[in-house]
NUSE-475561 format. One record per residue (C-alpha): x, y, z; residue in one letter. Coordinates in pm, 1 decimal, decimal comma. Example, Ala and Ser with C-alpha at 12.3 -4.5 7.8 and 13.67 -1.06 7.14 Angstrom:
        x        y        z residuo
   1230,0   -450,0    780,0       A
   1367,0   -106,0    714,0       S
# end
This chain:
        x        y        z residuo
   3718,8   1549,4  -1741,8       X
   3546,0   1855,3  -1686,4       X
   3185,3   1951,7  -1918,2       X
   3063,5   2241,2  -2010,5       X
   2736,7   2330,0  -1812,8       X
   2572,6   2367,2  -2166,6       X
   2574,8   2008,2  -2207,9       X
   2367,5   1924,4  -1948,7       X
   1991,5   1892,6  -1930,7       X
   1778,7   1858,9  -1637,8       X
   1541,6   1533,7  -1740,9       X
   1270,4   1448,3  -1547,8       X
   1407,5   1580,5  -1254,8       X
   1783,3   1463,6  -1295,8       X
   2114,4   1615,4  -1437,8       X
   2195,2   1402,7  -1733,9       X
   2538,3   1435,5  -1915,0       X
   2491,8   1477,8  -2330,1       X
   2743,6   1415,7  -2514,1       X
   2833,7   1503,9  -2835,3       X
   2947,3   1198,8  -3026,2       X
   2966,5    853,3  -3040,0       X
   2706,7    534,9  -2915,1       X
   2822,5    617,0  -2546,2       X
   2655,2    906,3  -2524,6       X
   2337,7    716,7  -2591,9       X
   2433,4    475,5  -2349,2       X
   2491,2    726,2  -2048,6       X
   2215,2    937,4  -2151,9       X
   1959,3    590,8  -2128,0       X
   2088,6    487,6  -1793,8       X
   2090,7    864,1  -1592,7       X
   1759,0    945,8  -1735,0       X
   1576,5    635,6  -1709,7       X
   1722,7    500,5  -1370,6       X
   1578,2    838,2  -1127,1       X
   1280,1    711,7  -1174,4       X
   1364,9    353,5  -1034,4       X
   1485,3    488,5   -726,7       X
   1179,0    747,7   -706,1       X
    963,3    459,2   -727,6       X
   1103,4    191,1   -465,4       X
   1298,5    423,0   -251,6       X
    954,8    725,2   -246,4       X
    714,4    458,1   -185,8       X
    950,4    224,6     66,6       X
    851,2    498,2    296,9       X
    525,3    445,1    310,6       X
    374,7    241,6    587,3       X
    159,7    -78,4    418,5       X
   -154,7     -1,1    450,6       X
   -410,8   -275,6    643,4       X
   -561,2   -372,4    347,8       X
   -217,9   -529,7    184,9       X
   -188,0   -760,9    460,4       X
   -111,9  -1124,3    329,7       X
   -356,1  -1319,8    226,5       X
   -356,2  -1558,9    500,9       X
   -372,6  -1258,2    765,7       X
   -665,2  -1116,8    532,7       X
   -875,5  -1477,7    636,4       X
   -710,4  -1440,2   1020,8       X
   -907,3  -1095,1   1095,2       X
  -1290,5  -1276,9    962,5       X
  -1203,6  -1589,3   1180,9       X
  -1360,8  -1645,4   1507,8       X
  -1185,4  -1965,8   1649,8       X
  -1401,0  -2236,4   1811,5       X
  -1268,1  -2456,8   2091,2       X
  -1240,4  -2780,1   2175,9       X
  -1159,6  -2907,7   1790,5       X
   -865,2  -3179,3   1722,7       X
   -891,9  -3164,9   1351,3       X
   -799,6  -2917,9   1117,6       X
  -1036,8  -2845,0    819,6       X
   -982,2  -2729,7    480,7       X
  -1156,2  -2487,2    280,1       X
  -1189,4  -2485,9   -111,9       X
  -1290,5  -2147,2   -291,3       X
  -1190,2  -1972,3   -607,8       X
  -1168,8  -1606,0   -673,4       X
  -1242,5  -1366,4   -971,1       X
   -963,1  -1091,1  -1049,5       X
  -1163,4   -858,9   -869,1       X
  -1090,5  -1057,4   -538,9       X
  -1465,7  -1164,5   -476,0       X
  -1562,3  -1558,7   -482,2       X
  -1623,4  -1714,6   -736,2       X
  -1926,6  -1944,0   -657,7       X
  -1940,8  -2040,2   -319,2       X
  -1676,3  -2198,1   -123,8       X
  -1720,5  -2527,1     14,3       X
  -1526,4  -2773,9    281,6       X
  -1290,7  -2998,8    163,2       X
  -1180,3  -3241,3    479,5       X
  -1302,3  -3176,2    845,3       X
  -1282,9  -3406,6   1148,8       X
  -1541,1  -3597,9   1314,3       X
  -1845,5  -3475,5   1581,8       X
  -1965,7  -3212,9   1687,5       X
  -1705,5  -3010,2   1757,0       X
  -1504,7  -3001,7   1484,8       X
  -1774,5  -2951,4   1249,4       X
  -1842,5  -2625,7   1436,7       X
  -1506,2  -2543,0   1336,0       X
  -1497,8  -2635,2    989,3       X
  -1796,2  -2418,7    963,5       X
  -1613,2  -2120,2   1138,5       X
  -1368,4  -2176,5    857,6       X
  -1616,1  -2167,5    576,6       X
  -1789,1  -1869,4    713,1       X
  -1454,6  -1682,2    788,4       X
  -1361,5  -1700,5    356,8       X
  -1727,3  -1612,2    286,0       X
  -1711,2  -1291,7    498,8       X
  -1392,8  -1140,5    369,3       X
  -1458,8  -1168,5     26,4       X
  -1329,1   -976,7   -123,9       X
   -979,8   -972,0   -113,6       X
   -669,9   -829,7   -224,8       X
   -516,0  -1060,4   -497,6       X
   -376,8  -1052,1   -862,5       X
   -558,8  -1256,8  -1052,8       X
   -751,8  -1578,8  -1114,8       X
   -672,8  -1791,8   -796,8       X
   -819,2  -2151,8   -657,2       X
   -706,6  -2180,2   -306,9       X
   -699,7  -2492,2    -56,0       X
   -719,5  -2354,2    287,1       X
   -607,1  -2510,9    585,8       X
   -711,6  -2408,1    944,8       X
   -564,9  -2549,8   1247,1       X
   -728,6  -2557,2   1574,5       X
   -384,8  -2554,6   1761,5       X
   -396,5  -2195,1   1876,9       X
     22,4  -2185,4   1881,2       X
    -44,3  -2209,2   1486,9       X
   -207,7  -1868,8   1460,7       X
   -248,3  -1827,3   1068,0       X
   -389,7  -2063,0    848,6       X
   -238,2  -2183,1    583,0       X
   -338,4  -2103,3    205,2       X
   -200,1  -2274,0    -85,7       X
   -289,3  -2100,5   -423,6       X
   -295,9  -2231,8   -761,5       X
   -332,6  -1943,2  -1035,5       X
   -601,1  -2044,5  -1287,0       X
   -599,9  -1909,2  -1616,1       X
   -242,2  -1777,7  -1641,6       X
    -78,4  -2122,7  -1601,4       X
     76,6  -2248,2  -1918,6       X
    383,6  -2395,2  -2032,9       X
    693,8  -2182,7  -2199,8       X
    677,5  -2404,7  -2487,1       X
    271,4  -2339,2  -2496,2       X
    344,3  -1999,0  -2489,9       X
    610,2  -1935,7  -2771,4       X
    411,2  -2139,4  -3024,0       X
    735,7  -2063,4  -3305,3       X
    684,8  -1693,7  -3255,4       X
   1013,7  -1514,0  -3298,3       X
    866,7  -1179,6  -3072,7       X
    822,1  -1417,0  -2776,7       X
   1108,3  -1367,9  -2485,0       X
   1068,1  -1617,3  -2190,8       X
   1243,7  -1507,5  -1922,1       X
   1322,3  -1543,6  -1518,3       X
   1185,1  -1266,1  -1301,0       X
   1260,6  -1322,0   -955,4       X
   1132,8  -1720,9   -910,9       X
    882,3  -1729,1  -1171,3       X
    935,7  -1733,2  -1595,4       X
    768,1  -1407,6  -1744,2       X
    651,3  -1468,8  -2085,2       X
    612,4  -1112,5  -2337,8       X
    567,8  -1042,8  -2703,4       X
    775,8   -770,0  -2744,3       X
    737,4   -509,1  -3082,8       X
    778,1   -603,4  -3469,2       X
   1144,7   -529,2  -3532,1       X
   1334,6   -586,7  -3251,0       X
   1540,8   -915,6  -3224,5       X
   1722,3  -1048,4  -2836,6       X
   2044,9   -932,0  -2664,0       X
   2230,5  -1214,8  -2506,6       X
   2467,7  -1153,1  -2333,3       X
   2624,7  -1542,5  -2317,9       X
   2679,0  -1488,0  -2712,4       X
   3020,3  -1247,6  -2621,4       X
   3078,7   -963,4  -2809,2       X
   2857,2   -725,8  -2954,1       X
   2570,6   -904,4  -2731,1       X
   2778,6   -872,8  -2403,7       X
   2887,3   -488,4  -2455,6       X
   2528,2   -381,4  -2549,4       X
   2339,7   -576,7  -2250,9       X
   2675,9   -479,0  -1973,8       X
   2647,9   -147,3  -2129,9       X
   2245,9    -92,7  -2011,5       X
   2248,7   -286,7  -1700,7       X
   2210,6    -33,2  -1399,0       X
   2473,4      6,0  -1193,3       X
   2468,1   -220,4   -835,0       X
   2346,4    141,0   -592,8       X
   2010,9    152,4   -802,8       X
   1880,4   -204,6   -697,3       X
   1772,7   -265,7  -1047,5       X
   1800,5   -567,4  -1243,7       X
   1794,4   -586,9  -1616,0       X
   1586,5   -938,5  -1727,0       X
   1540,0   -887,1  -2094,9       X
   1711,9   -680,6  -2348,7       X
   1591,1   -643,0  -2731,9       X
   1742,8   -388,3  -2975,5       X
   1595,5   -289,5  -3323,3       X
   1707,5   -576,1  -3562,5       X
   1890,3   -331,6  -3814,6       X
   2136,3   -208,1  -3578,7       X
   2193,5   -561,3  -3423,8       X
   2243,9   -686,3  -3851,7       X
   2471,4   -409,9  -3906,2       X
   2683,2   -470,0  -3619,1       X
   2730,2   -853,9  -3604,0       X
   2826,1   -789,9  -3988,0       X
   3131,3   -551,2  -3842,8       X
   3041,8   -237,4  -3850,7       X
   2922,2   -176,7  -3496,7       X
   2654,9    108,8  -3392,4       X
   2445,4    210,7  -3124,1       X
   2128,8     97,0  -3131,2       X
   1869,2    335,6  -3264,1       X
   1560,5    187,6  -3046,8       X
   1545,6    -59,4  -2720,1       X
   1318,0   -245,8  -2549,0       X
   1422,2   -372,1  -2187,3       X
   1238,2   -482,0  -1893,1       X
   1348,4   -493,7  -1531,6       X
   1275,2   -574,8  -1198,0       X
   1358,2   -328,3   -925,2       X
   1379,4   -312,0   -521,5       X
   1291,5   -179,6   -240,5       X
   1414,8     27,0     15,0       X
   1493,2    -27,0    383,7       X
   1058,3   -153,6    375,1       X
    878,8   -379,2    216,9       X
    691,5   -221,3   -100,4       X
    317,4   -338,7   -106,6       X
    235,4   -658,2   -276,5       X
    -85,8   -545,9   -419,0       X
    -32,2   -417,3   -745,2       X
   -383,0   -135,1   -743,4       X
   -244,8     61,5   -411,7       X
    119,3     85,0   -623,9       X
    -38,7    250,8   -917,7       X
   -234,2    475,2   -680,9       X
     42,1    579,8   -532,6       X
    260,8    611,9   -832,9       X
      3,7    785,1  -1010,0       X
    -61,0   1063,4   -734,8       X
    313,4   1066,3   -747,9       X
    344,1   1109,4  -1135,2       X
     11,8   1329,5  -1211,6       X
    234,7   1617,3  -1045,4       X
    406,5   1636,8  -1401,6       X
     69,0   1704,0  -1508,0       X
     97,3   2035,2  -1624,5       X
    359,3   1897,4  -1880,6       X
    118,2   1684,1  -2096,1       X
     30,0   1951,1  -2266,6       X
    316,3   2143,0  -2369,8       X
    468,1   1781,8  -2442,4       X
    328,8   1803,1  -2755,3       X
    419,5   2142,7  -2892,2       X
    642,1   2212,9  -3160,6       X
    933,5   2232,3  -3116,3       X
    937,5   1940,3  -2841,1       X
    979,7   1988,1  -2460,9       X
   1160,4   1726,7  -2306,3       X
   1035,7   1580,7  -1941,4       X
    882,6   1290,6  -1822,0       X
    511,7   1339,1  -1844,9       X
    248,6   1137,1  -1684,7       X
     38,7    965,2  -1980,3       X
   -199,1    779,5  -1797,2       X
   -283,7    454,7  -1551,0       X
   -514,8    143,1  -1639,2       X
   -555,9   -138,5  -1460,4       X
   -231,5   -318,7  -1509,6       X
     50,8    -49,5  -1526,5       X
    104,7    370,8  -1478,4       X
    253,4    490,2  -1788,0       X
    491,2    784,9  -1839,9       X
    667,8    976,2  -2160,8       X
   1047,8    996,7  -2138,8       X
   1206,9   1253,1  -2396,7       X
   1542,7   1419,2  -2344,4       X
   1678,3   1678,7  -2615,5       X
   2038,5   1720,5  -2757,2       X
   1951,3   2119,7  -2822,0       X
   1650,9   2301,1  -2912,2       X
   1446,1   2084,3  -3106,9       X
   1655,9   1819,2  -3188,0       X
   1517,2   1466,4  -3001,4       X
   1832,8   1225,0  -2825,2       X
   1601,1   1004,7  -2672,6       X
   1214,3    961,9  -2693,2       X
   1018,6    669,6  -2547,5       X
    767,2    527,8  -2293,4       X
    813,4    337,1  -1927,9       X
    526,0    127,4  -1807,6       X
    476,2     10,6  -1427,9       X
    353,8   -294,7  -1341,6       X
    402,5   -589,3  -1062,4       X
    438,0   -965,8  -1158,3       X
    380,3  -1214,3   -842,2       X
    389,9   -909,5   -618,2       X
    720,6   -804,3   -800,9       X
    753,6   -444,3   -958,6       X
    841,6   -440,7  -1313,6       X
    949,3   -146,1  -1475,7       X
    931,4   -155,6  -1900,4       X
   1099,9     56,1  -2194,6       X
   1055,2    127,0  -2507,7       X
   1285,4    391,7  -2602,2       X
   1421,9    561,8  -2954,0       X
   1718,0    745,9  -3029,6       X
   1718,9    791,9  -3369,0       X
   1558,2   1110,5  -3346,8       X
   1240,8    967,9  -3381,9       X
    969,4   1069,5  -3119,4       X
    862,1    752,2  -2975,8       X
    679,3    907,4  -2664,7       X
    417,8    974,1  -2945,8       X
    303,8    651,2  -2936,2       X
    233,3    698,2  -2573,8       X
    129,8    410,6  -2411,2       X
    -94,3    209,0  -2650,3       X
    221,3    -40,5  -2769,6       X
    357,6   -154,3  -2432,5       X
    -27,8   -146,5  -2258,2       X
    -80,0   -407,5  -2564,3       X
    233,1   -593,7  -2472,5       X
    133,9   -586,2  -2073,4       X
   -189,3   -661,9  -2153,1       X
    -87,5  -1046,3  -2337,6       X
    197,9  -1063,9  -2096,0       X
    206,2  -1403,0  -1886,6       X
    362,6  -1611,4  -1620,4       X
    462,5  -1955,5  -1729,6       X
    612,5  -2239,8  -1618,1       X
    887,1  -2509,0  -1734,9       X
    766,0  -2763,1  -1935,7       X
# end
């Protein structure tokens, strides 16, 4: 089927297909105009070589350690850390061996955490550190526990119906998502299975769709028979890399997304004019996600789809959120004050 060039847009950097009638268009519109900037992301910054300072933590320890000889014990090391990476109060040793000789080492242990604080983690950590004075055992080895973030998916929910616990990658994300919108599932057939099959990106983007909500009026109106497109969507997935690793340290992937993003700088401010512009602005970066507008126009003035994408890493995992409208609503409005909320309250838990 051939399309009139007219019918076209160019949206944040990619052709997408409008068409004139029907949910589909919605659809096919959501998925070629959100899923550029997946691949931008992972593929743009898979190129990049790590830098030293995302080295795992273990290797982070491994550069402050001078080892002793003549030890047969290992020792362990006990220490906590603050968000910011620094200690938390002072570390102290846990086991060592007897004499001389392996006290030396345990205190080339203990001095080896004290002088690379800080470090490069996410979060609230306690750590039990092991080193080994077998020098064929070159790292040592670091078991974390997170602190503060730890709570059961039962805790969590508490009988609120905006809660979505769900798996991302080996870990359970828990997320409030906005008033309104009520869960697609896709195991419930039907309406559930064509809406959540319909938004799932296709295999070549290495994207993964974990949770799906649509506004609760459309859902209503639909599972009653008379099935519509949704008119807004919330959806969070996790997303790949390229041929290289991307960085597990989730402040050097919003500096890099941001220097990659503030290039659509100059359209903040016409993003705002009347009648709208569509693009992907950059809206801004805090400390836990990069935020950009999405808004893509059917003709002059007349809004298709209008929302926000937030990104953010969970357990060294990139997650990419939307909140999206196309009711003709402009949802970018709202820039990202709703979703920084939802990020903000948004938790890893556990099984109970």
């Amino acid at each position: 089927m051939r399309h009139d060039p007219s019918s076209w847009t160019v949206f944040g950097g990619q052709a997408c297909l409008r068409p004139a009638m029907g949910w589909g268009w919605f659809v096919r519109l959501f998925l070629a105009c959100l899923l550029w900037v997946l691949s931008a992301a992972a593929g743009a910054y898979a190129a990049q070589p790590a830098p030293d300072e995302e080295l795992p933590f273990e290797a982070q320890i491994q550069r402050c350690w001078s080892t002793p000889t003549g030890a047969d014990t290992p020792a362990t090391i006990a220490f906590k850390l603050k968000p910011d990476g620094s200690l938390d109060g002072d570390a102290v040793i846990k086991s060592r061996g007897e004499g001389p000789l392996n006290e030396a080492f345990a205190q080339s242990a203990l001095r080896a955490v004290r002088r690379c604080s800080p470090y490069k983690v996410d979060g609230e950590l306690e750590f039990e550190t092991t080193f080994h004075p077998d020098p064929t055992r070159a790292l040592p080895d670091a078991n974390a526990k997170r602190l503060r973030d730890e709570q059961t998916a039962k805790d969590f929910e508490k009988d609120d119906p905006r809660v979505r616990v769900f798996d991302f990658g080996p870990v359970k994300v828990g997320m409030r998502v906005p008033e309104g919108f009520c869960a697609i599932d896709p195991k419930r057939g039907g309406y559930h299975e064509k809406v959540w099959k319909s938004l799932t990106p296709p295999p070549k983007r290495a994207a993964e769709l974990q949770s799906l909500d649509i506004d609760c009026e459309s859902l209503k109106t639909s599972e009653a028979g008379r099935e519509t497109r949704p008119k807004h969507v919330f959806s969070v997935m996790r997303f790949y890399s390229g041929k290289e690793p991307l960085p597990e340290n989730l402040a050097s992937y919003l500096d890099f997304l941001q220097k990659r993003y503030e290039k659509s700088g100059p359209l903040t401010p016409r993003f705002w004019q009347d009648p709208p512009v569509e693009g992907t602005p950059f809206f801004g970066r805090d400390k836990r996600a990069v935020y950009l507008g999405q808004r893509a126009l059917r003709e002059r003035g007349k809004i298709a789809v209008s929302g926000v994408s937030a990104y953010t890493m969970v357990e060294k995992m990139p997650m990419l959120i939307n909140y999206f409208a196309a009711d003709g609503s402009d949802l970018a409005a709202e820039r990202q004050s709703a979703i920084a909320g939802i990020i903000a309250d948004m938790r890893v838990v556990w099984a109970d």
